[in-house]
One Martini backbone bead per residue (centre of mass of N, CA, C, O) as a GRO file, in nm:
protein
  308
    1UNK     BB    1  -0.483  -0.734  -0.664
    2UNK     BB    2  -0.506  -1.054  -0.595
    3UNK     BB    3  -0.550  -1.290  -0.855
    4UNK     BB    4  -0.651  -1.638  -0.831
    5UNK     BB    5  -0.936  -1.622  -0.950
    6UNK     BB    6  -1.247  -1.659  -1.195
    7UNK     BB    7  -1.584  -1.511  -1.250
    8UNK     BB    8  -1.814  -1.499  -1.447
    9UNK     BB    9  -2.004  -1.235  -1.688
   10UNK     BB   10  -2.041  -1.029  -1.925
   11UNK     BB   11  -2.308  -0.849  -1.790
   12UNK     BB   12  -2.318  -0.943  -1.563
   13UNK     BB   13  -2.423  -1.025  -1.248
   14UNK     BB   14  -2.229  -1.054  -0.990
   15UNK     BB   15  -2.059  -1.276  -0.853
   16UNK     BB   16  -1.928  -1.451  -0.622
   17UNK     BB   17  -1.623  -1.634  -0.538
   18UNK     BB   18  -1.620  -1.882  -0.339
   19UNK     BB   19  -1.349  -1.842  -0.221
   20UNK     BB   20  -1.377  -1.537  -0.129
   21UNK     BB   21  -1.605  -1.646   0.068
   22UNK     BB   22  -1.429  -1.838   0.239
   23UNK     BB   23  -1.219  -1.651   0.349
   24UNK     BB   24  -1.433  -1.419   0.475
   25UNK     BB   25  -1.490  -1.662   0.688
   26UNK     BB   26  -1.289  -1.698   0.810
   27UNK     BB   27  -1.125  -1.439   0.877
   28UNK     BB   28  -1.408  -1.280   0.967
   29UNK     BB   29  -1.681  -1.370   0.961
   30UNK     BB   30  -1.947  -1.203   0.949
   31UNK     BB   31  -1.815  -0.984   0.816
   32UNK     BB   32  -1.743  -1.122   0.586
   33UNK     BB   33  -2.059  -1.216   0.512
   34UNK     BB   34  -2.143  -0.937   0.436
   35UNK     BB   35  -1.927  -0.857   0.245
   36UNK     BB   36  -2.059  -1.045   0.052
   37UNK     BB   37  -2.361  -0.971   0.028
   38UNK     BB   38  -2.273  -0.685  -0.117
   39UNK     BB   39  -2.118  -0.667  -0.337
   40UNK     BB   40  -2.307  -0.660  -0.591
   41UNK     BB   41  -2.404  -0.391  -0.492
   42UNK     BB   42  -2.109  -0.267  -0.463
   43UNK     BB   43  -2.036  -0.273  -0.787
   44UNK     BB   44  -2.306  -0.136  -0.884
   45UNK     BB   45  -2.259   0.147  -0.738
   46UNK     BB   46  -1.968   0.210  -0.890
   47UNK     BB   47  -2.044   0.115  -1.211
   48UNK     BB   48  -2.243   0.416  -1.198
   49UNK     BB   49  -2.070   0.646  -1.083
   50UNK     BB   50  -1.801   0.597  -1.296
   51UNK     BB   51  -1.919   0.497  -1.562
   52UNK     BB   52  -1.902   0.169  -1.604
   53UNK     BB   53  -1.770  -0.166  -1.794
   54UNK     BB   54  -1.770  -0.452  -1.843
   55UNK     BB   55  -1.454  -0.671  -1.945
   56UNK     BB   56  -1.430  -0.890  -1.753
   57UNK     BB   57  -1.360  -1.154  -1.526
   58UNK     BB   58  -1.399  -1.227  -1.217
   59UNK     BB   59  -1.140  -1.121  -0.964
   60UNK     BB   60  -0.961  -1.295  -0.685
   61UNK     BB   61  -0.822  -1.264  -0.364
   62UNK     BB   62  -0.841  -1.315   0.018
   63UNK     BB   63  -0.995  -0.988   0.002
   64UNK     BB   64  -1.066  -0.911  -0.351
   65UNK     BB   65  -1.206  -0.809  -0.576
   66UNK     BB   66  -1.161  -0.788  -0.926
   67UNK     BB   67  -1.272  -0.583  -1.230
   68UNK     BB   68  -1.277  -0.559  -1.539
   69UNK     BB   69  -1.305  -0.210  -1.692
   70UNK     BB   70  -1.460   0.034  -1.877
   71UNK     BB   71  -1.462   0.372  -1.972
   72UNK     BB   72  -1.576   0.658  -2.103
   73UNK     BB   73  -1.317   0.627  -2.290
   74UNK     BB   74  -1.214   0.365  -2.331
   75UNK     BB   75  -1.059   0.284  -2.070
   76UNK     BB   76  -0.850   0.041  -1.912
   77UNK     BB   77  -0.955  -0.083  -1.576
   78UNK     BB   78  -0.990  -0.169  -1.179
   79UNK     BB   79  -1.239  -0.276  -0.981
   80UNK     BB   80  -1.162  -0.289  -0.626
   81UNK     BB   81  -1.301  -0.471  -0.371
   82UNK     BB   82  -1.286  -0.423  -0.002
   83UNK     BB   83  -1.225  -0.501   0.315
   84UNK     BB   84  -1.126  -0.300   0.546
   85UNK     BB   85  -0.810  -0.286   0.689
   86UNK     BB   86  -0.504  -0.217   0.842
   87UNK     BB   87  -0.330  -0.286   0.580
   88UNK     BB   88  -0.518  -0.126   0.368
   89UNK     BB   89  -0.545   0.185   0.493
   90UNK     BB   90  -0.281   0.300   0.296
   91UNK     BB   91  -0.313   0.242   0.014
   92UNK     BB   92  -0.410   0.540  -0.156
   93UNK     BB   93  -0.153   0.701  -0.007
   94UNK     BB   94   0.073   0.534  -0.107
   95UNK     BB   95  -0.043   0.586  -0.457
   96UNK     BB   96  -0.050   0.875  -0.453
   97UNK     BB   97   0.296   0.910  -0.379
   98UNK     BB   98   0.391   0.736  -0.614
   99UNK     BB   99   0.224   0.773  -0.904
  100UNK     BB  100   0.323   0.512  -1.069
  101UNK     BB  101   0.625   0.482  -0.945
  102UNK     BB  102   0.632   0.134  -0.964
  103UNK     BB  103   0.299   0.149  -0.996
  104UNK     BB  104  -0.010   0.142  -0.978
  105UNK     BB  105  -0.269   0.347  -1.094
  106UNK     BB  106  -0.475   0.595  -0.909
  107UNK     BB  107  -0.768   0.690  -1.029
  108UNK     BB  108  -1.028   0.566  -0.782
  109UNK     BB  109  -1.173   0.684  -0.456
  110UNK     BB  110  -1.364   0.558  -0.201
  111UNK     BB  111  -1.370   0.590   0.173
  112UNK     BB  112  -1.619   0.437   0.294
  113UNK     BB  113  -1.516   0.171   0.143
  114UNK     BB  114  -1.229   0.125  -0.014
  115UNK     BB  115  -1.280   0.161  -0.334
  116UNK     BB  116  -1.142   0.121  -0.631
  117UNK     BB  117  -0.933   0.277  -0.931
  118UNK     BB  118  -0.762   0.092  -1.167
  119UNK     BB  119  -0.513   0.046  -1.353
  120UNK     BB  120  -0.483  -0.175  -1.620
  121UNK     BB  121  -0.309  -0.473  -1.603
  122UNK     BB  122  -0.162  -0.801  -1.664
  123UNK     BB  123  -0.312  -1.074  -1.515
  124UNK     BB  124  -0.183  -1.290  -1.678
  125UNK     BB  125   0.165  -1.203  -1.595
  126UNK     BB  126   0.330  -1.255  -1.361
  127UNK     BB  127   0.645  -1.312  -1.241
  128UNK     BB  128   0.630  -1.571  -1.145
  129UNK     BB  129   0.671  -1.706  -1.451
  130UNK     BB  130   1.011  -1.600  -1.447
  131UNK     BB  131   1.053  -1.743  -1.152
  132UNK     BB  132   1.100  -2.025  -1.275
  133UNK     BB  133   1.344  -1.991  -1.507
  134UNK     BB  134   1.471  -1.680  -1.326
  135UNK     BB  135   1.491  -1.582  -1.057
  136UNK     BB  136   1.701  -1.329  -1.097
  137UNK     BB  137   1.553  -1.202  -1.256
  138UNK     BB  138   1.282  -1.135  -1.048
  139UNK     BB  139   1.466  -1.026  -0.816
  140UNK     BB  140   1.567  -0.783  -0.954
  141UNK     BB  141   1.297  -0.635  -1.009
  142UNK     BB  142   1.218  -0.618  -0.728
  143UNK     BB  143   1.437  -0.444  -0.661
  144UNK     BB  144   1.389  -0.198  -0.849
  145UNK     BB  145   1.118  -0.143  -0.699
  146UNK     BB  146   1.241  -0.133  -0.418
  147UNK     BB  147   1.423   0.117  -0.502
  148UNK     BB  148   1.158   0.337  -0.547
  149UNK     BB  149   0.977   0.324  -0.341
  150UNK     BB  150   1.164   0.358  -0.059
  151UNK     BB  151   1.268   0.653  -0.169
  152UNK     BB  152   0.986   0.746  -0.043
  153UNK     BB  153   0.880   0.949   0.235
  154UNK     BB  154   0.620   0.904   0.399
  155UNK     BB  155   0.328   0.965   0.475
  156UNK     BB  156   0.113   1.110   0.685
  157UNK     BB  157  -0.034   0.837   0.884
  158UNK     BB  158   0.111   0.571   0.905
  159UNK     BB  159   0.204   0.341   0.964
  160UNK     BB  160   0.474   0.239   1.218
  161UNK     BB  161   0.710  -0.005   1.246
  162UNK     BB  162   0.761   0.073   1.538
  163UNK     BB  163   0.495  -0.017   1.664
  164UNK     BB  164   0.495  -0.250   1.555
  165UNK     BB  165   0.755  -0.404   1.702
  166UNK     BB  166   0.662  -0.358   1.944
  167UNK     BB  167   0.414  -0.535   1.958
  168UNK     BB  168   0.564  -0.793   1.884
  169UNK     BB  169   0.730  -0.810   2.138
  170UNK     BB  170   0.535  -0.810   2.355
  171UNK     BB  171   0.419  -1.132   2.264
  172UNK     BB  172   0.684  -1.325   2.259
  173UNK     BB  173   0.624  -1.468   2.546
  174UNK     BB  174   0.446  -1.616   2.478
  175UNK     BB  175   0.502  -1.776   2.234
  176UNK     BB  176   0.742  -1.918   2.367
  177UNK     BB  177   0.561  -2.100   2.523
  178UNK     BB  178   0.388  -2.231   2.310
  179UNK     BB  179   0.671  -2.402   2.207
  180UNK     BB  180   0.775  -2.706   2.204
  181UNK     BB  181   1.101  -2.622   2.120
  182UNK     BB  182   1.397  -2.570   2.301
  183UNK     BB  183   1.545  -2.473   2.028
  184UNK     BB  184   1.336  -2.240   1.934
  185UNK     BB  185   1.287  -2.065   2.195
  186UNK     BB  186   1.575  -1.972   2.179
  187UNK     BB  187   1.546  -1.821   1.893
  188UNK     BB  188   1.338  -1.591   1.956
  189UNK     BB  189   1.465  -1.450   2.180
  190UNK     BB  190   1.705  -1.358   1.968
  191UNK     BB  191   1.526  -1.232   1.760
  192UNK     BB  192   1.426  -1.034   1.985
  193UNK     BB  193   1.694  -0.919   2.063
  194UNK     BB  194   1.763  -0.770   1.817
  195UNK     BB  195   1.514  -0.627   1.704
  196UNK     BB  196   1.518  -0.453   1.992
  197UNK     BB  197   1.783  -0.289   1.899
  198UNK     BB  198   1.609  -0.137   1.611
  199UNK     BB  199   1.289  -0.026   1.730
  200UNK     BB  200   1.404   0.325   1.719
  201UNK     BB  201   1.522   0.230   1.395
  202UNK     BB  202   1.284   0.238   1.139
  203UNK     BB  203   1.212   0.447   0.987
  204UNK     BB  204   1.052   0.668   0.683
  205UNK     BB  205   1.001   0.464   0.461
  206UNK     BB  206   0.786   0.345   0.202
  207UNK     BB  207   0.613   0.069   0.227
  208UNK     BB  208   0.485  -0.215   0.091
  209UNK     BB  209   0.512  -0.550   0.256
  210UNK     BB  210   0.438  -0.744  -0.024
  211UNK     BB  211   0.676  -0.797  -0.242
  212UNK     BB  212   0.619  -1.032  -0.468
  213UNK     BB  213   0.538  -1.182  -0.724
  214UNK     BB  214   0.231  -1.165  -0.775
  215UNK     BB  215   0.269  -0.840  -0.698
  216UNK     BB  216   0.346  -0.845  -0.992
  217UNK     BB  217   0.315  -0.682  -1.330
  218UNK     BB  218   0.222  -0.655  -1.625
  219UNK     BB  219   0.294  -0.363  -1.830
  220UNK     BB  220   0.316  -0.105  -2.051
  221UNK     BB  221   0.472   0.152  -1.952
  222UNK     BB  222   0.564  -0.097  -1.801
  223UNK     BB  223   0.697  -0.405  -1.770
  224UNK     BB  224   0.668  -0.362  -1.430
  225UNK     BB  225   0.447  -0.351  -1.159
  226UNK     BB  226   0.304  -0.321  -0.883
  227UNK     BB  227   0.132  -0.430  -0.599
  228UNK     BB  228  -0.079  -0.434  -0.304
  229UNK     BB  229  -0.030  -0.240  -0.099
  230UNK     BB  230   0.080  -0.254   0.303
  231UNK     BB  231   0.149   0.017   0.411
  232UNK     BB  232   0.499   0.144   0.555
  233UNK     BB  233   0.718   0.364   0.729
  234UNK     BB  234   1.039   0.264   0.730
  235UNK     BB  235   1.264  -0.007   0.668
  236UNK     BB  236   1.373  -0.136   0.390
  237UNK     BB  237   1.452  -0.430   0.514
  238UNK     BB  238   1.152  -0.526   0.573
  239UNK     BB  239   1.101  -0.573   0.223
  240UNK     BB  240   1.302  -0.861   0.154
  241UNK     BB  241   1.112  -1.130   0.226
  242UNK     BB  242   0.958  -1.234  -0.002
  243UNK     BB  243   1.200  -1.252  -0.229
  244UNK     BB  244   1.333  -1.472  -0.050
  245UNK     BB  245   1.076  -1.660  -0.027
  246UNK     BB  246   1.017  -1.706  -0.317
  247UNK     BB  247   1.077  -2.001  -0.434
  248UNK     BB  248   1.215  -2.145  -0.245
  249UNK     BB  249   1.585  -2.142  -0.173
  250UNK     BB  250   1.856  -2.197  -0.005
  251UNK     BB  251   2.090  -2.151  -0.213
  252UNK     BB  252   1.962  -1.821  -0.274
  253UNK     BB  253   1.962  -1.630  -0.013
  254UNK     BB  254   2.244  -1.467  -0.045
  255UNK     BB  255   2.201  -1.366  -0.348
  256UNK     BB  256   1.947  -1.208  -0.279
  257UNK     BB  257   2.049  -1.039  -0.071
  258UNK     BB  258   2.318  -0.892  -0.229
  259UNK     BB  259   2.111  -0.781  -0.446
  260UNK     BB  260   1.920  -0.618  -0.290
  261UNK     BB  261   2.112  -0.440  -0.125
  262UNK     BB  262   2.245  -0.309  -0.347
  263UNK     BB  263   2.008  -0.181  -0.498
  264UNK     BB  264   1.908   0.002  -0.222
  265UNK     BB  265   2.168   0.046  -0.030
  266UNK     BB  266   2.239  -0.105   0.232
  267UNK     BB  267   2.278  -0.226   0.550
  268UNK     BB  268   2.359  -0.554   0.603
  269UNK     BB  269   2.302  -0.544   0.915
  270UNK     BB  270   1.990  -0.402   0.913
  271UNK     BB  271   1.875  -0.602   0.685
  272UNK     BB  272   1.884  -0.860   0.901
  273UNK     BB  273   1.708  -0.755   1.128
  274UNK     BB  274   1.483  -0.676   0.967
  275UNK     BB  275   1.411  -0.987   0.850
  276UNK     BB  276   1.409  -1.104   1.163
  277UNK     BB  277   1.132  -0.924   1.196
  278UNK     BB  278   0.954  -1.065   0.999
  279UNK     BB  279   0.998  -1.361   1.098
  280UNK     BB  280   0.882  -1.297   1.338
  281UNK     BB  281   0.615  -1.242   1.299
  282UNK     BB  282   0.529  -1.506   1.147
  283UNK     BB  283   0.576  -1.663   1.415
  284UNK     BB  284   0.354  -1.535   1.598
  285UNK     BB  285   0.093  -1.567   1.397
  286UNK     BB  286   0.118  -1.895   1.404
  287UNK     BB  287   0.064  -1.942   1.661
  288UNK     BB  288  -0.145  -1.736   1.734
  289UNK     BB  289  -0.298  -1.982   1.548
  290UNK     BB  290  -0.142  -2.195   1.680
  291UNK     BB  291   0.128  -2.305   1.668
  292UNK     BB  292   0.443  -2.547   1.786
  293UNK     BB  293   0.621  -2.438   1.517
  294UNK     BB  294   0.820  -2.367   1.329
  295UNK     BB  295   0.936  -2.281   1.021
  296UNK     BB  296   1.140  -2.447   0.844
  297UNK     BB  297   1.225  -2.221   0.613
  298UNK     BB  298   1.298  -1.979   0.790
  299UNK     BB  299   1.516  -2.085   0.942
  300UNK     BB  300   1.671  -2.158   0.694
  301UNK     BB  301   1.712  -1.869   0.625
  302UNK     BB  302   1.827  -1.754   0.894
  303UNK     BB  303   2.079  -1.891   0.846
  304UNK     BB  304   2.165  -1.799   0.542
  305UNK     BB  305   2.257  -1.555   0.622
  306UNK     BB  306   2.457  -1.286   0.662
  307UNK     BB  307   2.610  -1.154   0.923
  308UNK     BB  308   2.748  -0.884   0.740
   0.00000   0.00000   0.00000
């Protein structure tokens, strides 16, 4: 439910948004153009099965389209239509085991097709407004949320930490070779090397995986919930990088990094290898995807983190 433009008219019929055209024909290729030219009619087939009836402008960001409807009884919800893919295919089960604590409530799922029926949330209102003149405030939220939500056991059936990191490594020799500098390629062997010593020991907590400002949005009853996750098993460490990143500046790092760890409970000597399996990741997919240098900001992330 990452909204970041919308079209459409409230009684029309479902226009799909160019951006989100955009990206799915990027990123997914002719399954992406599939997926939009259904859109339309599979919005139209869940606003009749659901009893729902449009209630504002078509909102969406690089994945999935979200609707505001009312239901049968007059209460506002957020009809998201998304295609399935190995990130959101745990939304729904994630969801329901949080059951609203600390995050949108799941109110209807359809498995077939992964379109979902959410709790109704402020739209407009995202954290990202309050991290340009508090970032202090805005990183305390996610940090309170992210020890709500990492504190319930994942359930059983989702990705494990343990496997994604493992494959991870895996790619991380080739990745090196495709670098172009050699103090670059120094750096990922190095981070490689680390997230290693605890790739066998990735914790069994539910994580959101992208707990970012923008994926918290406000709400009625309560000030704040998150939103999308991406859901894993694992290590709450895993969950710091967003929060780190988002809004980034290089001088907030560290006390970022002791505000999160403190409110988690966590061990910063485990949280920091796991924030380095985060961006060893991110090194991975850049890469991956034609780049031949580090993103300079993780660098100096992870220069700035705490030793121990």
């Amino acid at each position: 439910m990452s909204e970041v433009g919308g079209a459409g008219g409230v009684g029309d019929a479902v226009e799909v948004p160019e951006g989100l055209a955009r990206a799915q024909l990027r990123f997914n290729g002719e399954a992406g153009r599939a997926f939009v030219a259904a859109l339309p009619g599979r919005v139209a087939q869940f606003l009749e099965r659901w009893e729902l009836r449009r209630d504002g402008p078509v909102l969406h960001g690089v994945t999935a389209l979200v609707l505001p409807v009312r239901r049968r009884d007059g209460s506002g919800a957020a009809l998201k239509v998304s295609m399935p893919d190995d990130e959101s295919a745990g939304e729904p089960v994630a969801l329901r085991r949080w059951a609203g604590e600390g995050c949108v409530r799941l109110l209807e799922h359809d498995p077939a097709t992964g379109t979902l029926l959410l709790e109704r949330l402020d739209h407009g209102r995202h954290l990202s407004v309050v991290a340009e003149d508090e970032p202090r405030a805005a990183v305390q939220v996610v940090a309170g949320l992210l020890a709500r939500l990492t504190a319930v056991p994942a359930p059983a059936g989702l990705r494990r930490l343990e496997d994604e990191v493992r494959g991870l490594l895996a790619r991380v020799p080739a990745v090196v070779g495709r670098l172009a500098d050699p103090v670059e390629r120094g750096l990922v062997r190095a981070w490689g090397a680390q997230v290693a010593e605890v790739a066998g020991e990735s914790g069994d907590r539910l994580l959101h995986w992208d707990l970012h400002f923008d994926n918290v949005l406000a709400a009625g009853r309560e000030p704040w919930l998150a939103i999308d996750p991406k859901p894993l098993a694992g290590d709450p460490g895993f969950d710091l990088l967003p929060a780190l990143r988002d809004r980034f500046d290089a001088g907030d790092v560290r006390w970022r990094f002791d505000l999160m760890t403190e409110a988690l409970g966590l061990d910063r000597r485990r949280a920091r290898v796991w924030t380095l399996a985060r961006v060893l990741q991110n090194a991975v997919w850049d890469v991956e995807e034609g780049e031949r240098r580090l993103d300079g900001e993780q660098v100096a992330l992870v220069e700035r983190l705490p030793g121990a």
